[in-house]
N, CA, C and O of each residue as an XYZ file, in Angstrom:
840
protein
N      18.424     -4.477     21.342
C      18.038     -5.337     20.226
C      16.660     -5.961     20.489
O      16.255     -6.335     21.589
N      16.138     -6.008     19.570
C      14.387     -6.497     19.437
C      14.646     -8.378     19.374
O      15.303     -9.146     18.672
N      13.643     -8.505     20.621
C      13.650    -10.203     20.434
C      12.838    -10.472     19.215
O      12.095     -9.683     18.632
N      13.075    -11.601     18.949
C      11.859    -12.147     17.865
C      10.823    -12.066     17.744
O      10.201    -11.956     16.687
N      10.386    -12.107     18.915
C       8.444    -11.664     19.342
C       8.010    -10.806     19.042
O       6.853    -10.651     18.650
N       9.330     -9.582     19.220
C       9.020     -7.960     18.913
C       9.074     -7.805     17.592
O       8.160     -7.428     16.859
N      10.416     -8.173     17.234
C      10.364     -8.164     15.706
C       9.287     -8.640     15.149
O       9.063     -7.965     14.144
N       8.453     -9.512     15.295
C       7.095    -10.219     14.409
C       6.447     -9.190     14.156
O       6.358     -8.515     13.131
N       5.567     -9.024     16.091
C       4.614     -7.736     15.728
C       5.057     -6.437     15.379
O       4.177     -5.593     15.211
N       6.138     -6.129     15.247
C       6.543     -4.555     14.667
C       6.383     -4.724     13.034
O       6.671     -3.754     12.333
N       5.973     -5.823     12.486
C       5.713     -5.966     10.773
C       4.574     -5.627     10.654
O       4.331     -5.133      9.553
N       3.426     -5.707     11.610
C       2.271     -5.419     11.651
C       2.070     -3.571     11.124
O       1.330     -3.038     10.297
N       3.125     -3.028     12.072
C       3.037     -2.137     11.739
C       3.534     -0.846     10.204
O       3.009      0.135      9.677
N       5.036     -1.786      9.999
C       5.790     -1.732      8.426
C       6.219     -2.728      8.406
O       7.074     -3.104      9.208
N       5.863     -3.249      7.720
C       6.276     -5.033      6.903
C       7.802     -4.825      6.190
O       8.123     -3.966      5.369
N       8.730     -6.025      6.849
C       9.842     -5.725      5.963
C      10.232     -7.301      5.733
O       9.819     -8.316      6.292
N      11.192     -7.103      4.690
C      11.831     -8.475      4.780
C      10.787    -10.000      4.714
O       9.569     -9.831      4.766
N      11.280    -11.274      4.614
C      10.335    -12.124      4.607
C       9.452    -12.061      5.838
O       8.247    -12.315      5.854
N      10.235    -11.673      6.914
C       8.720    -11.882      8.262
C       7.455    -11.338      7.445
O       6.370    -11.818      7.117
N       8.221     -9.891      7.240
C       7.181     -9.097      6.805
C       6.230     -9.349      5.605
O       5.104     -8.862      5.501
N       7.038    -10.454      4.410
C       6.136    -10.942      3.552
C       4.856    -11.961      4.242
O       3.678    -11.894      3.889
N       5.358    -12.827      5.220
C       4.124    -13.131      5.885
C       2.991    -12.387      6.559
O       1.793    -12.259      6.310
N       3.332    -12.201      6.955
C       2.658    -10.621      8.193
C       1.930     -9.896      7.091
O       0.883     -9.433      7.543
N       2.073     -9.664      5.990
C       1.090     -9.088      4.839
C       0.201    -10.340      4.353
O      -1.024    -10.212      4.332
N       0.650    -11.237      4.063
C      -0.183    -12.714      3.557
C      -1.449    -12.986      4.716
O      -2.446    -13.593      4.327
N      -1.385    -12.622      5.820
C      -1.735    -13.063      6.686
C      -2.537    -11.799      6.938
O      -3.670    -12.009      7.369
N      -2.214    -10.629      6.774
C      -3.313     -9.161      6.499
C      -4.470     -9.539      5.656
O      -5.649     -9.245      5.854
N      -3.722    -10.570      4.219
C      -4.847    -10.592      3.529
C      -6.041    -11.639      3.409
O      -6.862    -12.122      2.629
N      -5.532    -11.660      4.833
C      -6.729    -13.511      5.395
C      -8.013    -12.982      5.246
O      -8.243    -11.856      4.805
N      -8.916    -13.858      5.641
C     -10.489    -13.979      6.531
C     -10.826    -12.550      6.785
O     -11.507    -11.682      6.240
N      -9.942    -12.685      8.013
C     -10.553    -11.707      9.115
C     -10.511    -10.528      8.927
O     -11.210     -9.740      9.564
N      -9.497    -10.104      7.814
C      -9.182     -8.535      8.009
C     -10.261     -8.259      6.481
O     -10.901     -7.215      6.359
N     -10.288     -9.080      5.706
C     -12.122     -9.281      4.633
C     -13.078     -9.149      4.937
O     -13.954     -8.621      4.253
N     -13.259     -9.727      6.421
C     -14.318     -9.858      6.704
C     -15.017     -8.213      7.228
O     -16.062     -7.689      6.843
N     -14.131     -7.764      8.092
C     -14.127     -6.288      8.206
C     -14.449     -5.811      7.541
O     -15.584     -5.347      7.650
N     -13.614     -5.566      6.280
C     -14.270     -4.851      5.003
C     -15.665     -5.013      4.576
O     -16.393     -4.061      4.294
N     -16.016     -6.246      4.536
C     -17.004     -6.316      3.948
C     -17.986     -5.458      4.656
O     -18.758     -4.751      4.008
N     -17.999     -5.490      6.294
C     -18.914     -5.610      7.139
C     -18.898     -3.429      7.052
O     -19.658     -2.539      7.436
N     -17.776     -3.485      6.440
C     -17.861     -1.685      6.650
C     -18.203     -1.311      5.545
O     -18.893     -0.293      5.583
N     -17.896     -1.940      3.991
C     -18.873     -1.898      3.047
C     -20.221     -2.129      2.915
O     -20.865     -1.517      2.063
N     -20.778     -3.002      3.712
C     -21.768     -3.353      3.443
C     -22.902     -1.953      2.734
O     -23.499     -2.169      1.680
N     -23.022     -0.911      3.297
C     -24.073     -0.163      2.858
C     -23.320      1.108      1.799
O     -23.827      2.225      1.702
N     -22.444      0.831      1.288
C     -21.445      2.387      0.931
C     -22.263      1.962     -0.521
O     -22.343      0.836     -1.013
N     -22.825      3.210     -1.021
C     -22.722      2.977     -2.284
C     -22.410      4.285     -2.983
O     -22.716      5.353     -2.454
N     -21.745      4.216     -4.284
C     -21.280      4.851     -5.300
C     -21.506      5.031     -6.520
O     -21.778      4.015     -7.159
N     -21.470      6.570     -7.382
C     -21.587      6.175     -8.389
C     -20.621      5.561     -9.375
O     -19.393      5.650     -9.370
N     -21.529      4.821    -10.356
C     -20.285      4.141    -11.351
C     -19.366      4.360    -11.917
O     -18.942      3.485    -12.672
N     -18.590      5.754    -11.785
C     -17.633      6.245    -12.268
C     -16.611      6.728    -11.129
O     -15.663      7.470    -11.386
N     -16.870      6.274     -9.946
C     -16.648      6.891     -8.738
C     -14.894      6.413     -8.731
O     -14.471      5.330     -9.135
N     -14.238      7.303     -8.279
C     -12.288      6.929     -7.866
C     -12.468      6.762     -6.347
O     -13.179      7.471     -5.633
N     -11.788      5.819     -6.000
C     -11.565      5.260     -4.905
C      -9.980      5.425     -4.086
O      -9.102      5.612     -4.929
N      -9.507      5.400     -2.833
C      -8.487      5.074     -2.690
C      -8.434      4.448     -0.797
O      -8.741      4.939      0.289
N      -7.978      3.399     -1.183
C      -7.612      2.643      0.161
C      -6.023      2.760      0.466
O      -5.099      2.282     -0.191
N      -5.960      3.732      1.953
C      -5.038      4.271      2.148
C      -4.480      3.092      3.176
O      -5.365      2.322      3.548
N      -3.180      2.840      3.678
C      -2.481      1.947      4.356
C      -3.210      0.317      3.825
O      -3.871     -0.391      4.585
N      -2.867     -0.059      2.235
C      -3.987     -1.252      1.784
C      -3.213     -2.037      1.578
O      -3.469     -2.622      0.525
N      -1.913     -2.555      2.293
C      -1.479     -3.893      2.861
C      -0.731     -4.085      1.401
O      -0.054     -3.398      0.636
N      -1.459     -5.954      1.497
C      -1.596     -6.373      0.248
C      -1.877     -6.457     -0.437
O      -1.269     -7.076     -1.310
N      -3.301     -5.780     -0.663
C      -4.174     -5.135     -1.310
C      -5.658     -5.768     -1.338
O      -6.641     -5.593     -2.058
N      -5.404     -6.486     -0.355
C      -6.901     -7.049     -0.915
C      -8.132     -6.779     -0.906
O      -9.038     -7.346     -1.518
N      -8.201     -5.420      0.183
C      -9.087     -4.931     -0.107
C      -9.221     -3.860     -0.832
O     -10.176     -3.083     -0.832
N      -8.149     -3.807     -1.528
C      -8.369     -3.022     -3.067
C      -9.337     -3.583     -4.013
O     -10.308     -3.031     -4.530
N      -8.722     -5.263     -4.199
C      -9.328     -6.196     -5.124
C     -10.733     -6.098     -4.587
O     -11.526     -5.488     -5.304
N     -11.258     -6.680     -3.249
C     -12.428     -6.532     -3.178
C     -13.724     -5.214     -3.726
O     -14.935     -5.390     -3.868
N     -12.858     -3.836     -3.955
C     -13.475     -2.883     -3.995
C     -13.570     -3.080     -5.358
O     -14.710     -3.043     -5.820
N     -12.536     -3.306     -6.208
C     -12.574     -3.379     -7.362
C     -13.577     -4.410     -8.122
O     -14.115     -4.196     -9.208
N     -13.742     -5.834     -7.135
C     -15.275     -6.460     -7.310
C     -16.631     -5.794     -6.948
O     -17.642     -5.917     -7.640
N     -16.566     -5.161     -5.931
C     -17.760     -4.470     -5.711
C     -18.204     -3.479     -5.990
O     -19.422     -3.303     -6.030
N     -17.292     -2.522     -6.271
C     -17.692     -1.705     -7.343
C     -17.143     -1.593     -8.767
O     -16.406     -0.640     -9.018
N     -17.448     -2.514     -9.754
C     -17.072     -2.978    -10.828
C     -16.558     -1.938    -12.307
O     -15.797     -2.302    -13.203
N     -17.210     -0.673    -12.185
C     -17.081      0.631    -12.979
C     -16.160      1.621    -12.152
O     -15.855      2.688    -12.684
N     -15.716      1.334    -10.919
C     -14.570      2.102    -10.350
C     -13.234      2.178    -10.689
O     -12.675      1.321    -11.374
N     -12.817      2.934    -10.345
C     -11.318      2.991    -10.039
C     -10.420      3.315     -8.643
O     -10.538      4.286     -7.896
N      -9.583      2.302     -8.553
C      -9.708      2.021     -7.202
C      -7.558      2.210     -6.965
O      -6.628      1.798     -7.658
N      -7.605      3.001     -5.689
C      -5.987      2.884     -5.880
C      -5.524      2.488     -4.222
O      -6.261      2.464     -3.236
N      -4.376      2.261     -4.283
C      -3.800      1.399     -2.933
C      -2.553      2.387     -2.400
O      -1.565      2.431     -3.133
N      -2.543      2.926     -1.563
C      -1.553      3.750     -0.729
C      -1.183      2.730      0.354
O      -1.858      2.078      1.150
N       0.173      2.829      0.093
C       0.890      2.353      1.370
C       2.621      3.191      1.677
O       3.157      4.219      1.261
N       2.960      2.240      2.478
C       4.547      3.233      2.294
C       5.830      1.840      2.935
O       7.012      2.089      3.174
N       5.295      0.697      3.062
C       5.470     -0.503      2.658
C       6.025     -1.233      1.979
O       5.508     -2.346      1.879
N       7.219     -0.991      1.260
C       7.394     -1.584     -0.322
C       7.215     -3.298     -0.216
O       6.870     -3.741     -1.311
N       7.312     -3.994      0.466
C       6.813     -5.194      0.658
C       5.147     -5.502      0.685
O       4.640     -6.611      0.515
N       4.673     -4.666      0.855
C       3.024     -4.341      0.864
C       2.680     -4.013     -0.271
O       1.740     -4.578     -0.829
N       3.299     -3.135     -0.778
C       3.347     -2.925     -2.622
C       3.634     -3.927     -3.261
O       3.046     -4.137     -4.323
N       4.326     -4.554     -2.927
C       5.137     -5.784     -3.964
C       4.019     -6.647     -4.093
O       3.690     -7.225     -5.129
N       3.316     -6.720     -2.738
C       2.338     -8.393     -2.763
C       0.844     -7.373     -3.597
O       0.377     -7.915     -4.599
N       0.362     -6.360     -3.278
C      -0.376     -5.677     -3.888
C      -0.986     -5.367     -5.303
O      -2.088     -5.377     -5.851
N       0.601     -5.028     -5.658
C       0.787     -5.116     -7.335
C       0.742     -6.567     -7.756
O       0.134     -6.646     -8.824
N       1.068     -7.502     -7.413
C       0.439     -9.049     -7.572
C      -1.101     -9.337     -7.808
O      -1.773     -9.754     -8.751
N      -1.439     -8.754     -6.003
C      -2.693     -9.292     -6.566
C      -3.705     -8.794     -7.095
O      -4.835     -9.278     -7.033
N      -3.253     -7.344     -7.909
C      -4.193     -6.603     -8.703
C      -3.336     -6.537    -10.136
O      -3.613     -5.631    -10.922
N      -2.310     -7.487    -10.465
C      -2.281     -7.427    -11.889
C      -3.125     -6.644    -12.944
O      -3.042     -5.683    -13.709
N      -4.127     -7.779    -12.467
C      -4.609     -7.804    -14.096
C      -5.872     -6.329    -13.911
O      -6.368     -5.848    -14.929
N      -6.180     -5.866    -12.724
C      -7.259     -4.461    -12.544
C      -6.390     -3.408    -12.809
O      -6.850     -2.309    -13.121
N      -4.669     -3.688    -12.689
C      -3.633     -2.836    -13.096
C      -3.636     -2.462    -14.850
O      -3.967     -1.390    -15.355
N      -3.294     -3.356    -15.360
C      -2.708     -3.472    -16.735
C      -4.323     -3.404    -17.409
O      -4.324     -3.323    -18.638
N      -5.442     -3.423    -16.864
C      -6.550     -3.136    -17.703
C      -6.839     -1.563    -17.027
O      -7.770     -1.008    -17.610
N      -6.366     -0.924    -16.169
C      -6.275      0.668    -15.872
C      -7.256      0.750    -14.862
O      -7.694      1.876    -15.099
N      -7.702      0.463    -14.198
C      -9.142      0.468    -13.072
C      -7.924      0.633    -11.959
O      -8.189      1.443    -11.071
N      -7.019      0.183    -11.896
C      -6.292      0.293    -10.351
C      -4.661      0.592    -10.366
O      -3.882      0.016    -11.126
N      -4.286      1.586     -9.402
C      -3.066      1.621     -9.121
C      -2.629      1.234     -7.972
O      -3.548      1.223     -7.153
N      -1.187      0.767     -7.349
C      -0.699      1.092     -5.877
C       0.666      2.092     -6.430
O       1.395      2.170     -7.419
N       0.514      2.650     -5.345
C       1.317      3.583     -4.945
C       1.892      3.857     -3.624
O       1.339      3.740     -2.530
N       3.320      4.316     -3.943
C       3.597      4.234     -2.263
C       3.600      5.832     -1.289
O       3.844      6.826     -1.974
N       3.450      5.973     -0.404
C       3.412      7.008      0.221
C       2.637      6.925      1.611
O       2.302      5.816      2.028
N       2.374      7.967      2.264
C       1.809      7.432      3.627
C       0.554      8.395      3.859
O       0.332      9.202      2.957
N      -0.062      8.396      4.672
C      -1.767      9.327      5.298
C      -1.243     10.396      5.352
O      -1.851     11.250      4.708
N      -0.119     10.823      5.986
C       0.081     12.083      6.630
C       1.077     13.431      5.034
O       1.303     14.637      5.132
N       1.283     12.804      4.243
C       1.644     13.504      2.580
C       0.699     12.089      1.447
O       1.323     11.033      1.351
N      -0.306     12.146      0.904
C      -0.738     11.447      0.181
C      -0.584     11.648     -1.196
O      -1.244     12.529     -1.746
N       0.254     10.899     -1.869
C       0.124     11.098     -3.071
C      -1.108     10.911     -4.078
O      -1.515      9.833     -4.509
N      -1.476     11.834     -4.285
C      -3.360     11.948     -4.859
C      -3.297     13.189     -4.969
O      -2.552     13.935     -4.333
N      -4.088     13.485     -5.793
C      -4.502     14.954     -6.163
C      -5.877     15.824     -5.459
O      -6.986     15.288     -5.449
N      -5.702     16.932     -5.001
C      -6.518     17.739     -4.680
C      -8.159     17.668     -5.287
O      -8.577     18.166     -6.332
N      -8.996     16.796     -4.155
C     -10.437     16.769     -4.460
C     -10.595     15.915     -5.761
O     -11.097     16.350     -6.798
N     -10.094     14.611     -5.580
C     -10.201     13.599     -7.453
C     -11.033     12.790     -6.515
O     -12.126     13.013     -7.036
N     -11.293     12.020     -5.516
C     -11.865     10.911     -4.764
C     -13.034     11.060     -4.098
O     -13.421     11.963     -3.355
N     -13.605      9.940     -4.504
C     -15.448     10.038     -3.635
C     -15.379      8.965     -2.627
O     -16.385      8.754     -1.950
N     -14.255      8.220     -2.433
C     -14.255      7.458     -1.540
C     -13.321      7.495     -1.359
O     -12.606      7.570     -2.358
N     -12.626      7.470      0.019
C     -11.287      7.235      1.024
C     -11.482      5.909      1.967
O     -12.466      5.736      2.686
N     -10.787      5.336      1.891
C     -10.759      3.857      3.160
C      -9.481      3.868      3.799
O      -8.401      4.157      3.284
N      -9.782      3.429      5.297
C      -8.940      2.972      6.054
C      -9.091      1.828      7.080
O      -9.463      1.938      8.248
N      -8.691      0.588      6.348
C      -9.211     -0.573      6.977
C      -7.527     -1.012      8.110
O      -6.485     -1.279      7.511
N      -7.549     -1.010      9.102
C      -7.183     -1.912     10.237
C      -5.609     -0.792      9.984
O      -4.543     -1.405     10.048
N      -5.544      0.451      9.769
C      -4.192      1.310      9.796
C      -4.152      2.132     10.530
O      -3.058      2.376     11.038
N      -5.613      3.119     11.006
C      -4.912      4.483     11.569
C      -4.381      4.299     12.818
O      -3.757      5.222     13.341
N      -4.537      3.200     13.405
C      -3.630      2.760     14.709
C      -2.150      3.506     14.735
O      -1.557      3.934     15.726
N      -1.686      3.536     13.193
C      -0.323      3.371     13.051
C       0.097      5.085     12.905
O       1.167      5.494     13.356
N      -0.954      6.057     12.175
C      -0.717      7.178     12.083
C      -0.358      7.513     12.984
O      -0.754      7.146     14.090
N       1.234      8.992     12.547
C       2.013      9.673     13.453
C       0.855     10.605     14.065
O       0.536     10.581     15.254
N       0.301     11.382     13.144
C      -0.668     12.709     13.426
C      -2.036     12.132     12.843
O      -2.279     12.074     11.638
N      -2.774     11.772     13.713
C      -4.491     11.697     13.100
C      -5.134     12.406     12.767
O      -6.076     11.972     12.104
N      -5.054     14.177     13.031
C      -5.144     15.433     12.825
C      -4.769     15.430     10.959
O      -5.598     15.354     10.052
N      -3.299     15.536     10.845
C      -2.757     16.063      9.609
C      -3.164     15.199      8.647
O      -3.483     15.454      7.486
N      -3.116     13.699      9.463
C      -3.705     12.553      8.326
C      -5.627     12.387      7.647
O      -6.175     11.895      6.660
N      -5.911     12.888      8.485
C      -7.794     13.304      8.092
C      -7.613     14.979      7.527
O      -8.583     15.381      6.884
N      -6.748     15.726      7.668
C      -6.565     16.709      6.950
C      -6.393     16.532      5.057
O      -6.963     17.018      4.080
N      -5.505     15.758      5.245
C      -4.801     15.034      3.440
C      -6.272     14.231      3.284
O      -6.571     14.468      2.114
N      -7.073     13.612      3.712
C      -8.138     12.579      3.509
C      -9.067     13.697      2.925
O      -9.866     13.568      1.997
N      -8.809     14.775      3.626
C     -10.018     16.028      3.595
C      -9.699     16.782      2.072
O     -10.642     17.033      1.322
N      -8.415     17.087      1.725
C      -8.170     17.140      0.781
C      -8.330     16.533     -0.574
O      -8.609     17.143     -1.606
N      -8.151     15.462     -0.460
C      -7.992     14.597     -1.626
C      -9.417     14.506     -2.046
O      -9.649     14.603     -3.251
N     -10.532     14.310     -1.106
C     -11.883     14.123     -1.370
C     -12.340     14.694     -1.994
O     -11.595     15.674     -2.027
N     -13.552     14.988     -2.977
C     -14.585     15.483     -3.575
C     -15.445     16.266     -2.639
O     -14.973     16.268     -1.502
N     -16.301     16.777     -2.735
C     -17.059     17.630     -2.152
C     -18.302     16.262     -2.270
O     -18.573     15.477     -3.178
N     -18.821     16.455     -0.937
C     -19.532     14.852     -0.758
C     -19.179     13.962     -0.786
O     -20.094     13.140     -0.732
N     -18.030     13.439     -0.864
C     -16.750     12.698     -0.854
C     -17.145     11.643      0.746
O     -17.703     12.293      1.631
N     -16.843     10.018      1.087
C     -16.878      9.631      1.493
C     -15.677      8.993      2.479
O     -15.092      8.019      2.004
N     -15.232      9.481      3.887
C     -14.147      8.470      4.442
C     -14.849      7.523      5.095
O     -15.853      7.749      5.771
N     -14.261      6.272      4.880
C     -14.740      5.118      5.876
C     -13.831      4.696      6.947
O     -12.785      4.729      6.298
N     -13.445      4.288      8.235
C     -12.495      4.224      9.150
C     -12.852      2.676      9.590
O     -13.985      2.474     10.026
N     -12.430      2.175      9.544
C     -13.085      0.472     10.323
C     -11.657     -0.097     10.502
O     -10.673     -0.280      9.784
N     -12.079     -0.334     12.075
C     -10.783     -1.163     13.133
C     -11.839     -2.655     13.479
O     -13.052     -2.844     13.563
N     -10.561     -3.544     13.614
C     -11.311     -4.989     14.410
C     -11.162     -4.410     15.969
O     -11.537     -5.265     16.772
N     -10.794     -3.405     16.483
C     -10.726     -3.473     17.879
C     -11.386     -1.919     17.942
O     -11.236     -0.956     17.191
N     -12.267     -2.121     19.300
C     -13.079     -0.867     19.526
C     -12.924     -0.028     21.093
O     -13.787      0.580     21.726
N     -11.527     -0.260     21.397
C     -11.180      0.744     22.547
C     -11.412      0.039     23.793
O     -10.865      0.194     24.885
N     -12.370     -0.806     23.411
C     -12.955     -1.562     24.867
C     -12.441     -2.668     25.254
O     -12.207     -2.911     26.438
N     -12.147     -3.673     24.040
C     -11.595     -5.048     24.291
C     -10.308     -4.716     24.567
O      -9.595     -4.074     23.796
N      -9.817     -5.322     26.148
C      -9.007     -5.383     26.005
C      -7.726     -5.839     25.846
O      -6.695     -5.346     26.303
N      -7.923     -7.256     24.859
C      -7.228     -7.673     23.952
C      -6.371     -6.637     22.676
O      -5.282     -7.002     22.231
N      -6.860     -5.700     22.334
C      -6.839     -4.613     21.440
C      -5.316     -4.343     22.613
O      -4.216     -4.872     22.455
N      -5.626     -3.586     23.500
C      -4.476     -2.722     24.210
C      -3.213     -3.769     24.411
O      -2.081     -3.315     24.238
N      -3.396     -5.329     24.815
C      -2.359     -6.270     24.584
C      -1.817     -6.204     23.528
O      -0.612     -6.445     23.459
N      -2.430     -5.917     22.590
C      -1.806     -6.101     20.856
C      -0.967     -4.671     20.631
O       0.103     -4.536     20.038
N      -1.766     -3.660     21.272
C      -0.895     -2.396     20.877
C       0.376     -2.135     21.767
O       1.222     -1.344     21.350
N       0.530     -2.714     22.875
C       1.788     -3.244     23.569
C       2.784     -4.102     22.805
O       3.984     -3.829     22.833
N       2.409     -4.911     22.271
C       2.929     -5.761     21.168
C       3.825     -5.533     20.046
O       4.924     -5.912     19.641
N       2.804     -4.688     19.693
C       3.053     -4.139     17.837
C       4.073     -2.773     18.514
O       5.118     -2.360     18.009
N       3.507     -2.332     19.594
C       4.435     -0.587     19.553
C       3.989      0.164     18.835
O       3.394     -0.219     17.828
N       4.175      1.751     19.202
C       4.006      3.122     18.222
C       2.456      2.603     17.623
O       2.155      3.024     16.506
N       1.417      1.650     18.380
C       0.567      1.813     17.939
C      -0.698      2.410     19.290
O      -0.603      2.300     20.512
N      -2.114      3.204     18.229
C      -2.775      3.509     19.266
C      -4.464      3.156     18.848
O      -4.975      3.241     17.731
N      -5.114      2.737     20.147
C      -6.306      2.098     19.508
C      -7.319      3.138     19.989
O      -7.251      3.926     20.932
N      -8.313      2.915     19.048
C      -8.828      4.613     19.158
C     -10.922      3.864     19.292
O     -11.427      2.892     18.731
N     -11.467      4.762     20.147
C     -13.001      4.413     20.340
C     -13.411      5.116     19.712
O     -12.699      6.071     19.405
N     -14.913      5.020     19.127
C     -15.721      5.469     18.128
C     -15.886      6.687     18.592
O     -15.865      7.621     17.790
N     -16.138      6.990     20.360
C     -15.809      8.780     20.487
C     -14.755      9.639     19.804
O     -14.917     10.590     19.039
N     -13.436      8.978     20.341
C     -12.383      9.362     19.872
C     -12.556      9.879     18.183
O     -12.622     10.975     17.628
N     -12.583      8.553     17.764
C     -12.958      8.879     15.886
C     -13.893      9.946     15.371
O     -13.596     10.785     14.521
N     -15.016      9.825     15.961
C     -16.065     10.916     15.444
C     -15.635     12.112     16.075
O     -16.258     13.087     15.655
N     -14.778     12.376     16.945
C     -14.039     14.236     17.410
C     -13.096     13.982     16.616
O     -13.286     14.838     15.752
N     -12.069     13.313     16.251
C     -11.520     13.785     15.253
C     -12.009     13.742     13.998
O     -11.149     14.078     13.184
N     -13.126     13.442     13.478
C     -13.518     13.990     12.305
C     -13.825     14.910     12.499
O     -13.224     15.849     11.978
N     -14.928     15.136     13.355
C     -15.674     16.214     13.116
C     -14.911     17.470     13.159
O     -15.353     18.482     12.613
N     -13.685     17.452     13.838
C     -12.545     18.681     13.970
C     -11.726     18.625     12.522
O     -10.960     19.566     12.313
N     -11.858     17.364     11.293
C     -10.802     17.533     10.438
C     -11.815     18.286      9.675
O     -11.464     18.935      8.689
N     -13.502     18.236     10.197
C     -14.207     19.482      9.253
C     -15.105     18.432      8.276
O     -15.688     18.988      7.345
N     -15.286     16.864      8.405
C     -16.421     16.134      8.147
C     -17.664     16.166      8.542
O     -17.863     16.375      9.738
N     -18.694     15.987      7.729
C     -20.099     16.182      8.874
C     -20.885     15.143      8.310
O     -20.733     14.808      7.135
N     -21.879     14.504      9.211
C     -22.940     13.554      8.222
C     -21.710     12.500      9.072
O     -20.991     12.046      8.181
N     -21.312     12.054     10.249
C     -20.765     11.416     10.760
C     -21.840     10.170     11.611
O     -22.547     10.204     12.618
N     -21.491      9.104     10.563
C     -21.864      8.187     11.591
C     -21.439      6.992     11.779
O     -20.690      6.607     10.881
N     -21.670      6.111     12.772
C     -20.883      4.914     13.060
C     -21.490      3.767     13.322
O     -22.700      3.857     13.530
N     -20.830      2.323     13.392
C     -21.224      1.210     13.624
C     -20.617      0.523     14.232
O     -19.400      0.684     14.150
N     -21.154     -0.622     15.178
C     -20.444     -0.851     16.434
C     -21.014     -2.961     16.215
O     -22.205     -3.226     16.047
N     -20.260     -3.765     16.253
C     -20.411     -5.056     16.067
C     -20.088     -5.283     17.390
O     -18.867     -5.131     17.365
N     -20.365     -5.530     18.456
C     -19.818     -5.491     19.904
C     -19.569     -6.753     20.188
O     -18.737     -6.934     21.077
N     -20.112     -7.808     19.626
C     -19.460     -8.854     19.782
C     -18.004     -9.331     19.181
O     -17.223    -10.021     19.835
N     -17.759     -8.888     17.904
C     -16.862     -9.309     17.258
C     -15.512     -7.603     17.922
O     -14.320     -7.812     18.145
N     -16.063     -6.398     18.055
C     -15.279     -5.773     18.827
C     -14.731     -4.699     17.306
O     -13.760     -3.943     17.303
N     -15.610     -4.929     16.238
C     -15.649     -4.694     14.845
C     -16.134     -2.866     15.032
O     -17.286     -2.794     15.459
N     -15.626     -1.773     14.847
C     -16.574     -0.396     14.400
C     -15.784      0.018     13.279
O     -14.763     -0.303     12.671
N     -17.145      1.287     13.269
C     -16.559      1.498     11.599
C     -17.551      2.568     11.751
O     -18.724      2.475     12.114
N     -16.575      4.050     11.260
C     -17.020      5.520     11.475
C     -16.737      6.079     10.017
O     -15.881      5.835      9.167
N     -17.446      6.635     10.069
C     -17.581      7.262      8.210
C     -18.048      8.856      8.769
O     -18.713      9.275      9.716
N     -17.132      9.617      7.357
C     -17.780     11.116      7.769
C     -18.115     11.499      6.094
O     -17.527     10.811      5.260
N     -18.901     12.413      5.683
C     -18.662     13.479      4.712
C     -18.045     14.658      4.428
O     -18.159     15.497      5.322
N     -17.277     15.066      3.234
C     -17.154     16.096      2.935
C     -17.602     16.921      2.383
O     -17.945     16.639      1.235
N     -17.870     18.489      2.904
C     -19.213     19.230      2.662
C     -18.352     19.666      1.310
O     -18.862     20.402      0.465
């Protein structure tokens, strides 16, 4: 039986139940925004561009995408239904005016259609992927031809605070910007490049699809 401690951080990884409604509230703080922003900062798109943020919590950085890129359409994959629940909340109203969906499902079978997306995100999840291989395979799929993935973790292989946490949480694995850019470049992305915040312990690897 899982002590309480365990039980907390194992929501990190699938949110259930009220822990787990916190443990998503608390995804959609500061810090895990602040990331985003810092891996958005230079992405740009055109105005008609479909989006999808895969493992997207509570969604908030759906909502954010949906502010920043204002003519998008933007959708939320998770497999979470407590992550969905708070999600579909806080994109009401980008819902019921048609700019945004959530949906549930996971990286490794994505529900999305073959080559519809110019942008793919994965903010603070692939820790959690079974296969990182099969899951940048479906990313590879779903994309457009020139199609954009973005990958951004708060932890960069080195801190090792990161490896305490993945002891913690379990079934999780923290991956360095080497690591990331060989597995793109093997899921068949090119135009791979990355960014490294070394103080904050912040990277963020992006590839293209040819």
């Amino acid at each position: 039986m899982k002590s309480p401690r365990r039980t907390y951080y194992a929501n990190f990884r699938l949110p259930e139940g009220l822990l787990g409604r916190y443990v998503v509230y608390r995804m959609n703080g500061k810090r895990h925004g602040t990331l985003a922003e810092w891996a958005l900062k230079d992405v740009q798109l055109n105005s008609d561009a479909s989006i999808a943020d895969i493992g997207c919590g509570g969604g908030a950085n759906v909502a954010r995408m949906l502010d920043k890129f204002p003519d998008s359409k933007v959708s939320g994959v998770d497999f979470s239904q407590v992550a969905i629940n708070m999600a579909l909340r806080v994109n009401k109203e980008a819902i019921a005016a048609g700019r945004c969906k959530i949906v549930g499902g996971n990286a490794k079978l994505l529900p999305l259609l073959k080559e519809t997306h110019d942008l793919i995100t994965a903010f603070e999840t692939v820790y959690y992927w079974p296969s990182f291989s099969e899951c940048l395979s479906e990313i590879h799929r779903v994309l457009k031809s020139g199609g954009k993935v973005v990958i951004a973790n708060e932890t960069d292989g080195v801190d090792p605070e990161g490896h305490k946490w993945a002891k913690l949480v379990g079934h999780m694995r923290i991956y360095t910007i080497e690591e990331l850019t060989e597995y793109l470049t093997e899921a068949g992305f090119t135009d791979i490049k990355s960014r490294h915040d070394e103080e904050r312990h912040f990277i963020c690897v992006t590839g293209i699809k040819p």
